[in-house]
C-alpha positions as CSV (number, residue, x, y, z in Angstrom):
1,X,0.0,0.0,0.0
2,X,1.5,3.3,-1.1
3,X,1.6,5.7,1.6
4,X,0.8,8.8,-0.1
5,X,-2.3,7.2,-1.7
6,X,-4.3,7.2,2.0
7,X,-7.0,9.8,2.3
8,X,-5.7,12.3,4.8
9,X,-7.3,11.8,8.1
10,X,-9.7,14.6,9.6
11,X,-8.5,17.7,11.5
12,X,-10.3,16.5,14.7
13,X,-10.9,13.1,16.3
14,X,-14.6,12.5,18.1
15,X,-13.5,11.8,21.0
16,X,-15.5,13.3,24.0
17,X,-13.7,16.6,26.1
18,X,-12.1,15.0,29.5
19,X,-11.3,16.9,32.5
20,X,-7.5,16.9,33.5
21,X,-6.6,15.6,36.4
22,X,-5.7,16.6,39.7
23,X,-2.9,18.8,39.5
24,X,-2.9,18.7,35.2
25,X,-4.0,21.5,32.8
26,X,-7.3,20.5,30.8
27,X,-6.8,20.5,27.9
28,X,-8.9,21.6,25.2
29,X,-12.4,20.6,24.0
30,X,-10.7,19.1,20.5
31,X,-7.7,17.5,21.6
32,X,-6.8,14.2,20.2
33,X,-5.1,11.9,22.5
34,X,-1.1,11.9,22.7
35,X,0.4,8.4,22.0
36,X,3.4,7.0,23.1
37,X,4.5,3.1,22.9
38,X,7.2,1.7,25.1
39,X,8.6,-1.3,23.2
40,X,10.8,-3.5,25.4
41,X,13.4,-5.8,23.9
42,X,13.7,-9.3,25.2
43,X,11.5,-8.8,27.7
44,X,9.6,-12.4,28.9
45,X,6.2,-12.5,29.8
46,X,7.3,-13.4,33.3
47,X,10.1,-10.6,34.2
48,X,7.5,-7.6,35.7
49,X,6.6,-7.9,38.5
50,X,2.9,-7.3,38.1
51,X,3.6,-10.7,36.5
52,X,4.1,-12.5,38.8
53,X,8.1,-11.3,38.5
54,X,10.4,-12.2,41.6
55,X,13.7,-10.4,42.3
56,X,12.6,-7.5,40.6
57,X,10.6,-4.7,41.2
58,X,8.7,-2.9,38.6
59,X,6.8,-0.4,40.6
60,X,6.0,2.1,37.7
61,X,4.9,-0.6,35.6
62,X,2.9,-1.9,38.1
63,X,1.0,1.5,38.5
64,X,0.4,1.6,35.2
65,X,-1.4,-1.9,35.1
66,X,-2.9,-1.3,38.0
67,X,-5.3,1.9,36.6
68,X,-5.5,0.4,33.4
69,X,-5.5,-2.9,31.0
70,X,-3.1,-6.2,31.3
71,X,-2.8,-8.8,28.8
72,X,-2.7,-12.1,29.0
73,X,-2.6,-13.6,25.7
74,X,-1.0,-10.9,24.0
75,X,1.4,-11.9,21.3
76,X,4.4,-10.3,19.1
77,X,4.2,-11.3,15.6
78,X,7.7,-12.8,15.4
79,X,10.1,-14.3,18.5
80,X,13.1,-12.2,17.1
81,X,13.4,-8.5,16.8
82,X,13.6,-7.4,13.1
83,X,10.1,-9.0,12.0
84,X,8.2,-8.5,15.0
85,X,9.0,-4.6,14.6
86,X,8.5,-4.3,10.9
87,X,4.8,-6.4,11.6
88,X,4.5,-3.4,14.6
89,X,5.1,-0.2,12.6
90,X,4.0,-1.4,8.8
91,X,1.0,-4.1,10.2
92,X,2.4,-6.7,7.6
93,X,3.6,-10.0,8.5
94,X,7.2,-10.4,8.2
95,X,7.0,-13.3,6.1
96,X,5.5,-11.3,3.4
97,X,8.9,-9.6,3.0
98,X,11.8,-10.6,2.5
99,X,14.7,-9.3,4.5
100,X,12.9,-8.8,7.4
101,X,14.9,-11.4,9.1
102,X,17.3,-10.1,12.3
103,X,19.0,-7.5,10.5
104,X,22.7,-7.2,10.4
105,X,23.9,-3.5,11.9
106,X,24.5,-2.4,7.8
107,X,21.3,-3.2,6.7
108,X,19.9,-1.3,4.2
109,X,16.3,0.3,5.6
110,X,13.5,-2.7,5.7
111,X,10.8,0.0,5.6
112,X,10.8,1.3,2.1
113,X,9.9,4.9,1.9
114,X,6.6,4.6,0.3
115,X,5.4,1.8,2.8
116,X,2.1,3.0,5.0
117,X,3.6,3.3,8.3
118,X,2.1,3.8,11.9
119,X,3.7,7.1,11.7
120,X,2.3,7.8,8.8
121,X,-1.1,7.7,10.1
122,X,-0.2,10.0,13.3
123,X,0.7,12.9,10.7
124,X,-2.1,12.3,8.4
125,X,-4.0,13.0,11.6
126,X,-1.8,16.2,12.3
127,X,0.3,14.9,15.0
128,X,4.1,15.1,15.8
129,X,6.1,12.1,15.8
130,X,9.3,10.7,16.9
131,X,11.1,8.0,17.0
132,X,13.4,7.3,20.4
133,X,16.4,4.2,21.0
134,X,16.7,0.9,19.3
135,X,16.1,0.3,15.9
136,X,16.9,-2.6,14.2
137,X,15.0,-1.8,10.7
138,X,17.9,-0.7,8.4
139,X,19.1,2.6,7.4
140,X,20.3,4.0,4.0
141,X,19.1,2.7,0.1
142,X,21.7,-0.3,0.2
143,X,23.4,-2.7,2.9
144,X,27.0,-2.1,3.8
145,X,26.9,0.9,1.6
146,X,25.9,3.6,3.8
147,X,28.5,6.5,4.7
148,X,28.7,6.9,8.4
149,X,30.3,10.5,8.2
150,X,27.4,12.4,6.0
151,X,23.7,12.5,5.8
152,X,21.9,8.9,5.9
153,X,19.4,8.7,3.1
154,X,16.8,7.4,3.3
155,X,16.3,7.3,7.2
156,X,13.4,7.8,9.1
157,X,11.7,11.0,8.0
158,X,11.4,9.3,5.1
159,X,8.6,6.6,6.6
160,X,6.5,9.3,8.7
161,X,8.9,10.5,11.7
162,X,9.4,14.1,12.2
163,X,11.9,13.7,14.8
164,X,14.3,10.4,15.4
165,X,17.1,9.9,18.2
166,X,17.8,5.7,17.7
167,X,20.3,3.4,17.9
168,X,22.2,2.6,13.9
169,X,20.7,-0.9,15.1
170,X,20.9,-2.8,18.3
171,X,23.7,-2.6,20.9
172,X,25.7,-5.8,20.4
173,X,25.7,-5.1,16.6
174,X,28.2,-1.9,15.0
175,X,28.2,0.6,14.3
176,X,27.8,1.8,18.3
177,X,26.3,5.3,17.6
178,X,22.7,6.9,17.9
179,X,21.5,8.7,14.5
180,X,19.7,11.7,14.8
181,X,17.5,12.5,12.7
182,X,19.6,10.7,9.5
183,X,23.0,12.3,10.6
184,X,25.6,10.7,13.4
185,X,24.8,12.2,16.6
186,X,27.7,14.2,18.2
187,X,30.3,13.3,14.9
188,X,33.5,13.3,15.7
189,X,35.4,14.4,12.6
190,X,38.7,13.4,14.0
191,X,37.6,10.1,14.1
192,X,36.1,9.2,10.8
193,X,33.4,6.5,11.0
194,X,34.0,2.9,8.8
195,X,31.9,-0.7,9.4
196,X,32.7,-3.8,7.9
197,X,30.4,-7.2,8.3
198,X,33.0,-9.1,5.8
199,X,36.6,-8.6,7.6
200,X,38.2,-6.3,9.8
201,X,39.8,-3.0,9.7
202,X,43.9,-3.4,9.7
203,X,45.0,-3.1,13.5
204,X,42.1,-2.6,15.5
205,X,41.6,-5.3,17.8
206,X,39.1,-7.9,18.4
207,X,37.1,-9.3,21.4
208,X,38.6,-13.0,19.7
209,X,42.3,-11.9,19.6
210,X,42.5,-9.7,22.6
211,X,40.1,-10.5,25.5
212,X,42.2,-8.3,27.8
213,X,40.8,-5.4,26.2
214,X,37.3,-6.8,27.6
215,X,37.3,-4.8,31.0
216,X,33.1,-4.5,31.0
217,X,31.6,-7.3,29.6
218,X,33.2,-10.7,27.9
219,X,31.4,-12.8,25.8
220,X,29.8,-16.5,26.2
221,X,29.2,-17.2,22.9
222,X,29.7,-14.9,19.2
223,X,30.1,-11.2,20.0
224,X,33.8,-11.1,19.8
225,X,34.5,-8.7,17.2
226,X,35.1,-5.3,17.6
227,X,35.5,-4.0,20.7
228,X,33.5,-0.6,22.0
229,X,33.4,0.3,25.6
230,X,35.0,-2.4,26.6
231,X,32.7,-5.0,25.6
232,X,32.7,-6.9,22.2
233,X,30.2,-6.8,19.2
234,X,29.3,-8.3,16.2
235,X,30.9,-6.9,13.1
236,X,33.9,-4.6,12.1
237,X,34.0,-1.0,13.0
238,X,36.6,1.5,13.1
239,X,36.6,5.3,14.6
240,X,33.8,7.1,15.7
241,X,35.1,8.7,18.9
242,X,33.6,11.5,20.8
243,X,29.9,9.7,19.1
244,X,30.6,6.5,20.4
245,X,28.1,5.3,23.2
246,X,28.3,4.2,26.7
247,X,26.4,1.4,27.0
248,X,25.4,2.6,30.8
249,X,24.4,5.6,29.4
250,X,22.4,4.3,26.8
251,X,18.7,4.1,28.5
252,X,19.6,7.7,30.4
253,X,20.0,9.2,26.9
254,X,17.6,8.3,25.0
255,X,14.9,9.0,27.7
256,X,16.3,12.2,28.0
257,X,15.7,13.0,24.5
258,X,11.9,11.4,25.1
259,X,11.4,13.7,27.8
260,X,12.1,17.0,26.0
261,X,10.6,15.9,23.2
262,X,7.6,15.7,25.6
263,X,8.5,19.3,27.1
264,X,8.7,20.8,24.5
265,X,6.1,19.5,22.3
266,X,3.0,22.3,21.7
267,X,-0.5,22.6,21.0
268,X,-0.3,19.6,18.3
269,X,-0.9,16.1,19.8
270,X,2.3,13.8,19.5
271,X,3.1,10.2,18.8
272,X,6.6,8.9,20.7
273,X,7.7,5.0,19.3
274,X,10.3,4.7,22.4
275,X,11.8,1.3,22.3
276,X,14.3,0.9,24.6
277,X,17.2,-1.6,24.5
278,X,17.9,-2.3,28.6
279,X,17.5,-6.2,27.8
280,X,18.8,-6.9,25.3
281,X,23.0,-7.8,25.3
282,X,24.8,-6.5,26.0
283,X,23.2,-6.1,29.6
284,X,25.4,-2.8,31.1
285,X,22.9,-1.0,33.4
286,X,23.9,2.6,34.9
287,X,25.7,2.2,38.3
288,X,22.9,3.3,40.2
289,X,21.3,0.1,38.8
290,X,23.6,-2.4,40.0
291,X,23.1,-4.6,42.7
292,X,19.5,-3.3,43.1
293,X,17.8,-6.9,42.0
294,X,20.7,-9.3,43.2
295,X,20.1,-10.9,39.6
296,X,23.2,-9.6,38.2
297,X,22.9,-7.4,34.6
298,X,19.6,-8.7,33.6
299,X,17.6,-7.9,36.7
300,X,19.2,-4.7,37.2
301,X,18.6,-3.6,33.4
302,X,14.7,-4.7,33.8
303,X,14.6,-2.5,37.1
304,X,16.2,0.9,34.6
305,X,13.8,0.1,32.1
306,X,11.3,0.4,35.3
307,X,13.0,3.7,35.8
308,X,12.5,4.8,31.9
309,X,9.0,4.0,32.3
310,X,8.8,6.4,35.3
311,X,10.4,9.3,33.9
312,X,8.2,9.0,30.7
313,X,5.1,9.0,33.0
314,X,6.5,12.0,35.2
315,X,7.3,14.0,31.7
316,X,3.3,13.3,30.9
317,X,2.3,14.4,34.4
318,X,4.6,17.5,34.1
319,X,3.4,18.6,31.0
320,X,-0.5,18.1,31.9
321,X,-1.4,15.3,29.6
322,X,-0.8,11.7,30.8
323,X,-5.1,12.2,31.8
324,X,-5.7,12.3,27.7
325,X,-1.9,10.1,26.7
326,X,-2.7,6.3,25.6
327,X,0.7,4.5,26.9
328,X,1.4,0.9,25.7
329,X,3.4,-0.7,27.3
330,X,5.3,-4.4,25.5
331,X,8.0,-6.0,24.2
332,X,9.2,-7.4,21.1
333,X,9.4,-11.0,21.9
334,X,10.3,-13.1,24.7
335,X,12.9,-13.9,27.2
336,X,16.6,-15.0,26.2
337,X,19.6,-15.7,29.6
338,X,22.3,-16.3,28.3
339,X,22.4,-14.5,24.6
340,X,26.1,-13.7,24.3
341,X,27.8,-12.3,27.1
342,X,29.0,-13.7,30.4
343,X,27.0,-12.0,32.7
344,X,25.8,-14.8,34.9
345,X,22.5,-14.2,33.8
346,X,21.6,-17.9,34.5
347,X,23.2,-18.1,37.6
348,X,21.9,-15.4,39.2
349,X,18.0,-15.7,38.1
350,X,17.4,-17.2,41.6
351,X,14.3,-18.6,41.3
352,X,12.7,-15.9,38.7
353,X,11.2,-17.0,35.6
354,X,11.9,-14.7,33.0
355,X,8.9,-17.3,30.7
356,X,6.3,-17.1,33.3
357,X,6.3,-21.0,32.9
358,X,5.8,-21.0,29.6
359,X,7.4,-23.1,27.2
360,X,10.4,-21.9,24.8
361,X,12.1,-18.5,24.6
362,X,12.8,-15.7,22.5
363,X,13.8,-17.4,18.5
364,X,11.3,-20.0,19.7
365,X,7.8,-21.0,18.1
366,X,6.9,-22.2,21.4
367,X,4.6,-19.4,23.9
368,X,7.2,-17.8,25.7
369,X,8.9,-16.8,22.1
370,X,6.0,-14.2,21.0
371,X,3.6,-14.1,24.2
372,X,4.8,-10.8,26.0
373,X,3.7,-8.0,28.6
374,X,0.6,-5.8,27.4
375,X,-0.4,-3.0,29.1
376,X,-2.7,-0.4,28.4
377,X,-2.9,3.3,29.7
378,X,-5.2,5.6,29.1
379,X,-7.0,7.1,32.1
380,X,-9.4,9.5,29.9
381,X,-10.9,6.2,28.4
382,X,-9.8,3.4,30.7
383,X,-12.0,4.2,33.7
384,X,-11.7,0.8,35.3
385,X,-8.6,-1.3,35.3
386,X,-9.3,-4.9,34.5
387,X,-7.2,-8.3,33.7
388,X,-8.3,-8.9,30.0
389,X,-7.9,-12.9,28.8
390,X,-8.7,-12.0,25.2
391,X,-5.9,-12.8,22.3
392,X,-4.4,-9.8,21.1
393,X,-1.4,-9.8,18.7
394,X,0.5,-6.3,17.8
395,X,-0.1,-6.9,13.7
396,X,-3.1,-4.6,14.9
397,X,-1.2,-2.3,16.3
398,X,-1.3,0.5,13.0
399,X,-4.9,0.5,12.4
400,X,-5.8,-0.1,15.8
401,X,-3.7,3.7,16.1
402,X,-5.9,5.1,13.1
403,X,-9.0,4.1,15.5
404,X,-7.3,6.2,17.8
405,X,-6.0,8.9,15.8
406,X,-9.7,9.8,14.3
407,X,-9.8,7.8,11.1
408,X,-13.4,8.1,10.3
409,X,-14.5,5.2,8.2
410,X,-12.5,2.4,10.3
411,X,-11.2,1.0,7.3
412,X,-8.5,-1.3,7.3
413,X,-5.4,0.4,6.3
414,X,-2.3,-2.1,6.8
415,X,-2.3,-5.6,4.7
416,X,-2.9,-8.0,7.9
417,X,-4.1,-5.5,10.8
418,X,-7.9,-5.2,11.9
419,X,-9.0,-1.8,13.2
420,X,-12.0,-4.2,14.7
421,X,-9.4,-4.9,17.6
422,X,-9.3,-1.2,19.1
423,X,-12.6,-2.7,20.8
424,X,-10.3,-5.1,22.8
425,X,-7.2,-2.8,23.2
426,X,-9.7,-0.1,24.4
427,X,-11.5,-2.3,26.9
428,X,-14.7,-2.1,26.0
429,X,-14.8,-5.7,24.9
430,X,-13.1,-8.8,25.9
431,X,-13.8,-10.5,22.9
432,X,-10.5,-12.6,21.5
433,X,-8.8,-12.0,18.2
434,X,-10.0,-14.7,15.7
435,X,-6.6,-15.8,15.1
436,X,-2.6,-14.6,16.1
437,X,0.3,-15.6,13.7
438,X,3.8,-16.1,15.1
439,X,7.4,-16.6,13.1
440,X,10.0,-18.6,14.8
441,X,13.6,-17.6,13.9
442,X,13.7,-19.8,11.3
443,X,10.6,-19.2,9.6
444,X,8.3,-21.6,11.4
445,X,4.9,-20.0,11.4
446,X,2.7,-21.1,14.7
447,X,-1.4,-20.2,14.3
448,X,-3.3,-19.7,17.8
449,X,-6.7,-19.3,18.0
450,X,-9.1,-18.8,21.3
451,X,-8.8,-23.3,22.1
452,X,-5.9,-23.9,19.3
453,X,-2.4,-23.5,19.0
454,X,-1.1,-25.5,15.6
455,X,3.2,-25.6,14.9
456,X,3.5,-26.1,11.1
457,X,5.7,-28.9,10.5
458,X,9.0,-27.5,9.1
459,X,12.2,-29.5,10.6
460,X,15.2,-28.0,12.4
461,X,17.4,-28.5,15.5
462,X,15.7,-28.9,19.1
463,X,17.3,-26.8,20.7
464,X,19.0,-22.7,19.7
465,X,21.8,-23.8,18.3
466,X,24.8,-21.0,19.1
467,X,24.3,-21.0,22.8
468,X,20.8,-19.9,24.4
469,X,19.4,-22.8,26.8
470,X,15.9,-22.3,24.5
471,X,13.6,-24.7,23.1
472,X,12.9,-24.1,19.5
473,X,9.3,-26.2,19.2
474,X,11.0,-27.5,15.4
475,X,9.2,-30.9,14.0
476,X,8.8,-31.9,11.0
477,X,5.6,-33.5,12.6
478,X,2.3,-31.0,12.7
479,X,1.9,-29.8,16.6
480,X,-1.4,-29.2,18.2
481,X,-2.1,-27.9,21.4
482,X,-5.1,-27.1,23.4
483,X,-5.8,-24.2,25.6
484,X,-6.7,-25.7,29.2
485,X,-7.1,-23.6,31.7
486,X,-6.1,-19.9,30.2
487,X,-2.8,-21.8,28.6
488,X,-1.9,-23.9,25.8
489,X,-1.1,-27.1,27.2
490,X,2.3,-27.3,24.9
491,X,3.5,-30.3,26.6
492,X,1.0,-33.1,24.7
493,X,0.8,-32.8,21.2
494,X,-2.7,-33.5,20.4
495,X,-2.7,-33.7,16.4
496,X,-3.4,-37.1,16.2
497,X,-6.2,-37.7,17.9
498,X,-7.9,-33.9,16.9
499,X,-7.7,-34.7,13.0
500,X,-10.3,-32.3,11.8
501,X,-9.4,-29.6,14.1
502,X,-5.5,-29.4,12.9
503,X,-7.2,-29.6,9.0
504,X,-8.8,-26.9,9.6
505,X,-6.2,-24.7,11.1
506,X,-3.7,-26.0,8.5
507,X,-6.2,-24.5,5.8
508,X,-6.5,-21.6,7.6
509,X,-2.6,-20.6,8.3
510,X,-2.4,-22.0,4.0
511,X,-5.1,-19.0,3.3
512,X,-3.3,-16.3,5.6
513,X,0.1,-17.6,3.9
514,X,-1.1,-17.3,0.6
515,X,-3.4,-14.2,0.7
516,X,-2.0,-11.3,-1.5
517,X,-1.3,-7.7,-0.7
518,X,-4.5,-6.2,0.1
């Protein structure tokens, strides 16, 4: 769908006038509602605290969920980063793509410029927009071609953003520098910026060939290329500088940015994608972090993302508008301990159960791959906070915003997203999603539905194969499960004795598969 050919949306959203409040500004009669999205990475459906979390606290989380919506069946569209977050911002599965696999730190942007994007729909409806942290979509018109040192076309104000602070990709992958706004933030011209993904640049050392130079963070398994910070990454990089990042600085700067971006924002309602990278590897909280969960790295970076979450709300608060702001809070896929680095991760869990006890992990097609926190904030229209049991998957999550934003005919305006689901997102009905569709890291597409969950038969190893202690849920026999109790009993493959049930959801993942660009 070509971005530009979408009617533009209405000055004005319907949504009734709501008093501010205590202590917040009203705001006026024909305000749209502000939106902001807090995308976690590698967060498990198990590591908050209000669920069922232990170690950690989460207290700002916890407030949130506690005056408005949780999830418990709400699913990312892929276990790995790259496609879930395309699915997120374009509502298209990621199999309908190609290249949307986890993208390598040169990749060329995944998002083409005239792809209908989420942000896209926010400035149709005359909002502001920015982008804030990881990214993990691509940058520039060709992999490995980009030039670090000079403008970055195209880059995000090219697919709807009117303001961007991010991550060049994801913090174990080079190069380590946020982009602002298509150009290297804080460029260091004395220290000219090169990447490689094919071989390294003459004399700079390696996390293989000199582990001395490791003083932060070592790695368990792969990330032992370049070295930045002290702590080894994947790929090849060479200069950068005074732009380089901290890695315990990392969450501190890009909520900073969120947070005058919130300031200073005017009369215009805005949209903030803030997708933060606390943890993922490599796991290097801020000192006043550490040691506050006893769960090593991990725990501490969950508690900072805690933080982040805090100082968003307080920024809302300050500003007068968290009463009218819908916050989301999720994550991109599930739970992964030991994904690289040696930062006794597993040892130090402690009894916490980053899966919530459910099967798998992030890359996996089992539950705890794509099932992930889902809260919902919005105390203007969420009157009464609730537990809601429905399915929900985040493919919605683009026309589900065009409900929000005003759209006026609810038409569906992404290739696999209903705008039918803002009832359930909203809560003003608990009714589940007819289906969810989840990708596995290699591809392996998994169907739930409210009593079904059916693993298409597809072959591969048992378990991750480069070092992650995950189940993949790979067969190359059809899996069916039954929801018992609120769960999908993934421990008994039913198939055989269920015959017609597993046809019929075969047919039905073979017509979602096959179904053209709409």
């Amino acid at each position: 769908m070509n971005r530009f050919n979408v009617g533009v949306f209405a000055a004005a959203c319907a949504l009734p006038l709501f008093v501010g409040a205590e202590g917040q500004k009203p705001r006026k009669a024909d305000a749209r509602p502000n939106v902001v999205l807090i995308y976690a990475d590698d967060l498990g459906y198990g590591d908050l605290s209000c669920y069922g979390a232990r170690n950690v606290a989460t207290p700002n989380v916890d407030s949130l969920a506690a005056n408005g919506l949780r999830f418990t069946q709400a699913h990312a569209v892929a276990s790995t980063s790259t496609p879930s977050r395309y699915s997120l911002l374009t509502g298209e599965y990621p199999f309908r793509r190609r290249g949307t696999d986890v993208a390598a730190g040169d990749a060329a942007m995944i998002i083409a410029p005239g792809q209908y994007t989420v942000a896209d729909v926010f400035k149709e409806a005359g909002y502001r927009t920015a982008a804030f942290g990881k990214w993990h979509l691509g940058l520039g018109a060709v992999s490995g071609a980009q030039d670090w040192n000079a403008p970055i076309e195209p880059a995000l104000d090219d697919i709807g953003f009117d303001y961007s602070y991010i991550m060049a990709a994801t913090a174990d992958r080079v190069p380590c520098v946020f982009i602002e706004n298509g150009r290297v933030a804080n460029y260091d011209a004395s220290a000219p910026i090169y990447v490689s993904y094919r071989q390294n640049f003459e004399g700079e050392p390696t996390g293989r060939n000199n582990p001395e130079l490791l003083y932060n963070l070592k790695h368990s398994h792969g990330h032992d290329m370049s070295i930045v910070n002290g702590i080894g990454r994947i790929g090849y990089m060479k200069g950068g500088g005074k732009a380089l990042w901290k890695d315990e600085n990392i969450a501190d700067s890009i909520t900073a940015h969120a947070v005058d971006f919130i300031k200073k924002s005017g009369e215009e309602p805005f949209f903030i994608y803030f997708a933060t990278n606390d943890v993922h590897v490599p796991r290097f909280p801020h000192e006043r972090f550490r040691g506050v969960t006893g769960m090593g790295h991990r725990g501490d970076a969950i508690a900072q993302f805690d933080w982040c979450v805090g100082q968003i709300v307080a920024a809302l608060k300050e500003r007068g508008v968290l009463e009218n702001t819908l916050l989301i809070v999720s994550s991109d896929n599930g739970a992964v301990v030991d994904d690289g680095y040696a930062d006794r991760a597993e040892e130090l869990l402690n009894g916490h159960d980053p899966m919530g006890g459910l099967r798998g992990g992030k890359y996996s097609t089992f539950e705890a791959g794509t099932r992930v926190p889902f809260i919902v904030h919005w105390p203007a229209q969420i009157k009464s906070a609730a537990v809601c049991d429905a399915l929900v998957s985040q493919i919605d999550f683009l026309d589900v915003m065009a409900v929000v934003a005003g759209h006026k005919d609810g038409s569906r305006l992404s290739p696999d997203g209903s705008p039918a689901e803002a009832e359930v997102w909203l809560g003003r009905s608990n009714k589940s999603r007819p289906f969810t569709v989840g990708m596995a890291a290699n591809h392996t597409l998994s169907l739930c539905t409210p009593e079904w969950k059916y693993i298409e038969p597809k072959g591969g190893p048992k378990m991750v194969p480069w070092g992650p202690k995950i189940e993949t849920g790979y067969s190359t026999e059809p899996q069916l499960f039954k929801m018992v109790h609120g769960d999908f009993d993934e421990t008994v493959n039913v198939a055989g004795e269920n015959a017609d049930a597993l046809s019929a959801l075969q047919r039905m993942l073979a017509e979602i598969r096959a179904a053209a660009d709409r």
